[in-house]
C-alpha positions as CSV (number, residue, x, y, z in Angstrom):
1,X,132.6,149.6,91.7
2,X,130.6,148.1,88.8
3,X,126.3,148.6,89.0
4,X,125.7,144.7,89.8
5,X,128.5,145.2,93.4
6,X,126.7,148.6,94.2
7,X,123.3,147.0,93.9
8,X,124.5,143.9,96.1
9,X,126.2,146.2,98.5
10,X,122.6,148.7,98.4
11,X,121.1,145.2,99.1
12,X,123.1,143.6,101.6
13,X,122.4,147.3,103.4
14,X,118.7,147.6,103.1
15,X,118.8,143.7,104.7
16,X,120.9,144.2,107.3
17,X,118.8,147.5,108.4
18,X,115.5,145.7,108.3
19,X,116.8,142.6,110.5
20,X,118.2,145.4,113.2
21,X,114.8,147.0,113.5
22,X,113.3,143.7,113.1
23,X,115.2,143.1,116.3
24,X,114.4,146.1,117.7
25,X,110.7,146.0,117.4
26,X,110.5,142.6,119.2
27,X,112.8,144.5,122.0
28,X,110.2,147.0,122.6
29,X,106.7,145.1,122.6
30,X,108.8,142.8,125.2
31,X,109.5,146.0,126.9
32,X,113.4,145.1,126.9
33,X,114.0,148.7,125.5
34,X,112.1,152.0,126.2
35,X,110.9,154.0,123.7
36,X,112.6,157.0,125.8
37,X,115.9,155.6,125.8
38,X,115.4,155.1,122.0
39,X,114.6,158.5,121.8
40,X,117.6,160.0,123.2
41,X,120.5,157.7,121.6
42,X,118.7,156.1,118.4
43,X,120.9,153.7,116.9
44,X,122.4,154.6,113.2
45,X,119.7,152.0,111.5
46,X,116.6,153.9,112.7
47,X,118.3,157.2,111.3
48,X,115.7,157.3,108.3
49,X,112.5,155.3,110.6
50,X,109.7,157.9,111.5
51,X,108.9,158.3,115.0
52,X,105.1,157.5,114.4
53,X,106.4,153.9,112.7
54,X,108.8,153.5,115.6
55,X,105.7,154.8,118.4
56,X,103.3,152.1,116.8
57,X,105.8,149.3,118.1
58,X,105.9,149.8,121.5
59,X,103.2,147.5,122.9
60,X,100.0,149.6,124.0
61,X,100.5,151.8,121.7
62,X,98.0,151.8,118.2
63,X,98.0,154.1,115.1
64,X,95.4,156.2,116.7
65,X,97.1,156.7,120.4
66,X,100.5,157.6,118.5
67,X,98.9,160.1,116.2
68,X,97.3,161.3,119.4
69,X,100.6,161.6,121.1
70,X,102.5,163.0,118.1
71,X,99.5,166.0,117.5
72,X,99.9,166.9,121.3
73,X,103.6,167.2,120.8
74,X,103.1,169.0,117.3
75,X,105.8,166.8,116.0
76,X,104.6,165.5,112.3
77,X,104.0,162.1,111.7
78,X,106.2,161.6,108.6
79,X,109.3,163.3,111.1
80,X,112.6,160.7,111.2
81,X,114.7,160.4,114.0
82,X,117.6,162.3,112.5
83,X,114.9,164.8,112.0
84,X,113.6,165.2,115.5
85,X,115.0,168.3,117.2
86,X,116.8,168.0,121.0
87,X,113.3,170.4,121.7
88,X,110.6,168.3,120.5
89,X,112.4,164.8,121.8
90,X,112.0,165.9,125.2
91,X,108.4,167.3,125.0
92,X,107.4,163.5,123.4
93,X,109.3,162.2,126.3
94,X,107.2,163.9,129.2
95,X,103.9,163.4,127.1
96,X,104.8,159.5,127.0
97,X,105.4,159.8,130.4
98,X,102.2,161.6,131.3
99,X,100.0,159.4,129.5
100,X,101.6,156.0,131.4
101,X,99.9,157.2,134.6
């Protein structure tokens, strides 16, 4: 494969990954899809997405209650969800689920 096919295939890839999460983030500020079931089976797309960009589109939640969240969990905010260890998945689960009551 020639440079001009791999930068149309590199292309076609980085568009069809930005129109999933795209997708995606309108699925969670509907609250179609919970951020906990994302958590435990993330798609392939949101392989290289940080948890703290993911967090921020899930309706309630800002910048500043998502670092909040992410400190409390000692989870870094620059971590990826291919990243995220079994561990610290389920601590950010029951401190979502704390701070919804």
């Amino acid at each position: 494969m020639d440079t001009l096919e791999q930068r149309r295939a590199a292309l076609a890839t980085a568009n069809d990954v930005r129109f999933r999460r795209a997708a995606l983030k309108r699925e969670l500020r509907a609250g179609r899809v919970t951020f906990e079931a994302l958590l435990m089976d993330p798609p392939a797309y949101l392989r290289n997405a940080t948890i703290f960009e993911a967090l921020i589109w899930v309706r309630h939640y800002g910048r500043a209650k998502a670092s909040r969240l992410l400190r409390q969990c000692d989870i870094a905010a620059g971590t990826t969800f291919e990243r995220l260890t079994p561990h610290r998945r389920q601590a950010l689960i029951r401190q979502i689920r704390q701070s919804a009551r």
